[in-house]
C-alpha positions as CSV (number, residue, x, y, z in Angstrom):
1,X,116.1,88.7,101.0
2,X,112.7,88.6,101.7
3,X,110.2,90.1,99.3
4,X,106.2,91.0,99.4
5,X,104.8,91.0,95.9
6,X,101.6,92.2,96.4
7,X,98.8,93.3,93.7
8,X,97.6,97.1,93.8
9,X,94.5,98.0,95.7
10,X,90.8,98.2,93.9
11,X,89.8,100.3,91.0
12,X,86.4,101.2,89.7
13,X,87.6,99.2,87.0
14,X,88.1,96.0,88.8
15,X,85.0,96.4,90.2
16,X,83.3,96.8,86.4
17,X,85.5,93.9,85.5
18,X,87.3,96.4,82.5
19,X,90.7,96.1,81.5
20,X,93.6,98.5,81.8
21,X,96.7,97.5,80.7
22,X,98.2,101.2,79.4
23,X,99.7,102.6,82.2
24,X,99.2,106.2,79.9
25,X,95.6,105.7,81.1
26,X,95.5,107.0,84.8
27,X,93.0,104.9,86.8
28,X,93.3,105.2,90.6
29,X,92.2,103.2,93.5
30,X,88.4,104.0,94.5
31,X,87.5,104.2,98.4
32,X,87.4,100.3,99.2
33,X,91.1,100.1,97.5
34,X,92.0,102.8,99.7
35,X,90.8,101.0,102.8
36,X,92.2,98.0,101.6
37,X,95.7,99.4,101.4
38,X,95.6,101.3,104.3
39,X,94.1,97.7,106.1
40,X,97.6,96.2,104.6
41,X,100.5,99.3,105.5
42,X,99.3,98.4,109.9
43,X,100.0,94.5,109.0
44,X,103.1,95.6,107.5
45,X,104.1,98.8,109.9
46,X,106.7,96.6,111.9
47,X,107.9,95.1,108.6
48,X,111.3,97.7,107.3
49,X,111.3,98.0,103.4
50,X,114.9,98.5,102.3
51,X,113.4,99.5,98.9
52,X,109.6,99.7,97.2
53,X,109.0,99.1,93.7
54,X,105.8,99.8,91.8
55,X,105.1,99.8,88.4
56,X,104.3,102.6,85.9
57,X,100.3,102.8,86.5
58,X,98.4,105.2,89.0
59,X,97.0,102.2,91.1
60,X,100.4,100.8,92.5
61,X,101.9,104.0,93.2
62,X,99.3,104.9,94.7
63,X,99.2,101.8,97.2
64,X,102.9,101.9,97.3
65,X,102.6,105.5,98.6
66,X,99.9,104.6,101.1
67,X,101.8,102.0,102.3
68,X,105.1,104.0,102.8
69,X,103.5,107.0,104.4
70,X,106.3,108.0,107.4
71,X,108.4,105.2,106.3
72,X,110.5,107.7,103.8
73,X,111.8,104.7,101.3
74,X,112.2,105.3,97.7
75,X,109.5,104.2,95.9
76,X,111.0,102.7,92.9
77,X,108.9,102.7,89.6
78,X,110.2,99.7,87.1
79,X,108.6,99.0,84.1
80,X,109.1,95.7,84.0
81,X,106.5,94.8,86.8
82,X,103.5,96.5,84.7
83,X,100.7,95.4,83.7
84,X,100.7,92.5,80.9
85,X,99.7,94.2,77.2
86,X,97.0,91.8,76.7
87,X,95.1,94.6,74.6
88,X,90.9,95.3,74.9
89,X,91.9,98.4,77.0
90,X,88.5,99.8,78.3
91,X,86.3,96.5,77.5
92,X,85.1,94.0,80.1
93,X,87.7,91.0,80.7
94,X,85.2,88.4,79.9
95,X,85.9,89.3,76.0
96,X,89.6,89.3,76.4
97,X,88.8,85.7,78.0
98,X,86.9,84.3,75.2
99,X,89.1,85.4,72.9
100,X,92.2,83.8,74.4
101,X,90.1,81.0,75.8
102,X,92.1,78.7,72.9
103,X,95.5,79.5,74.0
104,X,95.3,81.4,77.4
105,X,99.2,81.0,77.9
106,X,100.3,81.9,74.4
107,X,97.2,84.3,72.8
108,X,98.5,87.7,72.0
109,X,97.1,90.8,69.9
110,X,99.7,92.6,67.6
111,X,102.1,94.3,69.5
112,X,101.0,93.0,72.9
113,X,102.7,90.5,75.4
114,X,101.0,86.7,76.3
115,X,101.9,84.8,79.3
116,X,105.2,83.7,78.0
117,X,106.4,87.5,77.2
118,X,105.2,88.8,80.7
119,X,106.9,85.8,82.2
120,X,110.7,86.9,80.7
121,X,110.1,90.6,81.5
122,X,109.4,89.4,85.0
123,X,111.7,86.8,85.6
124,X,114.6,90.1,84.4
125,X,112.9,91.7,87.1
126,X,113.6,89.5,89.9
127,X,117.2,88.6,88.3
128,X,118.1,91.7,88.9
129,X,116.6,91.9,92.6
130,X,118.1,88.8,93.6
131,X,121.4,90.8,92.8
132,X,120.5,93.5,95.1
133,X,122.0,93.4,98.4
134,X,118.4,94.7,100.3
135,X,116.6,92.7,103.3
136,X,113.4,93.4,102.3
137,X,111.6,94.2,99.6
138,X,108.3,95.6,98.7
139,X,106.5,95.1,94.8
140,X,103.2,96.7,94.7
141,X,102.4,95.3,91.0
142,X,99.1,93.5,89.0
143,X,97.2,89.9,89.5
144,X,98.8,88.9,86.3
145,X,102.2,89.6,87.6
146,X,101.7,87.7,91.0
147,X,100.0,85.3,88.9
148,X,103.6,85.3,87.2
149,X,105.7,85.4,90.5
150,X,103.6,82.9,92.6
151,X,104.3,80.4,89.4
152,X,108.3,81.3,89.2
153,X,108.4,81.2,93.3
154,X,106.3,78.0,93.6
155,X,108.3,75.8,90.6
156,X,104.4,75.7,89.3
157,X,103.4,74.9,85.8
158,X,102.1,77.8,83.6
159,X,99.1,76.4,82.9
160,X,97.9,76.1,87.2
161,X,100.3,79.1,87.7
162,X,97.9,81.7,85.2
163,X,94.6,80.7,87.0
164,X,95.4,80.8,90.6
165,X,93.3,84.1,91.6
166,X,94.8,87.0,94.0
167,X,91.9,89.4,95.4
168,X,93.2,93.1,95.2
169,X,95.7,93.8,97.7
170,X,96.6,90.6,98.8
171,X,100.3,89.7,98.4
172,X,103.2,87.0,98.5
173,X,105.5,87.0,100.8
174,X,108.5,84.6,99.9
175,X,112.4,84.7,100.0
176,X,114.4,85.1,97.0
């Protein structure tokens, strides 16, 4: 099957460099993510989606739906491909960096998720793809969890895996 993981359009918050990792707090894509999105669906309007995933949070459905305007697939919303719970919801990312700039794989506040954690949930996620019988597959999901993918899909070591960089809307396109 071939799938596109691809990472939500931009937010006011990525632009401010804040963190939102509590899908609970709705934060939509501004007017560049928009464009962005909309600049993806006519790269993609000869590509057919068998099924579309997003994840809980506004920003993914939100490019999901953008993206299958007049296709008419099921958009698919799975928790599994959220947003990691790395905590400091609302503060900029550089204190979230500092803070796990120790142990950036394995850092974690109380009751949050570290590389590791995001890394099961996902790899569940596309276990349970792989078993799907679809041709193709859209995932409109978070850097951290293309971050997560590109790693799994690449045989790459968590450590060069967590710092590879995806710009919003750009995506993976791979066969699983």
């Amino acid at each position: 099957m071939k799938v596109y993981f691809m990472r939500h359009g931009e937010t006011d918050y990525n632009v401010k460099k804040l963190i939102n990792c509590d899908p609970g707090k709705r934060i939509g894509l501004n007017n560049t993510g928009r464009k962005q999105i909309l600049d993806i669906a006519m790269k993609l309007k000869n590509v057919h989606f068998d099924a579309i995933y997003a994840s809980e949070f506004l920003r993914t459905q939100q490019s999901a739906g953008i993206i299958n305007e007049n296709r008419g697939v099921l958009v698919k919303i799975d928790k599994r491909i959220n947003e990691a719970k790395i905590g400091f919801e609302g503060e900029v990312d550089s204190k979230y960096q500092s803070a796990a700039s120790e142990d950036p794989l394995g850092f974690k506040i109380e009751g949050g998720e570290n590389w590791y954690d995001a890394k099961k949930r996902v790899s569940n996620f596309l276990n349970d793809l792989k078993a799907k019988k679809y041709s193709c597959v859209l995932v409109v999901t978070h850097e951290f969890v293309v971050q997560v993918v590109n790693g799994i899909v690449n045989n790459l070591p968590d450590k060069e895996a967590r710092f590879i960089r995806f710009k919003n809307s750009e995506f993976l396109e791979f066969e699983l």
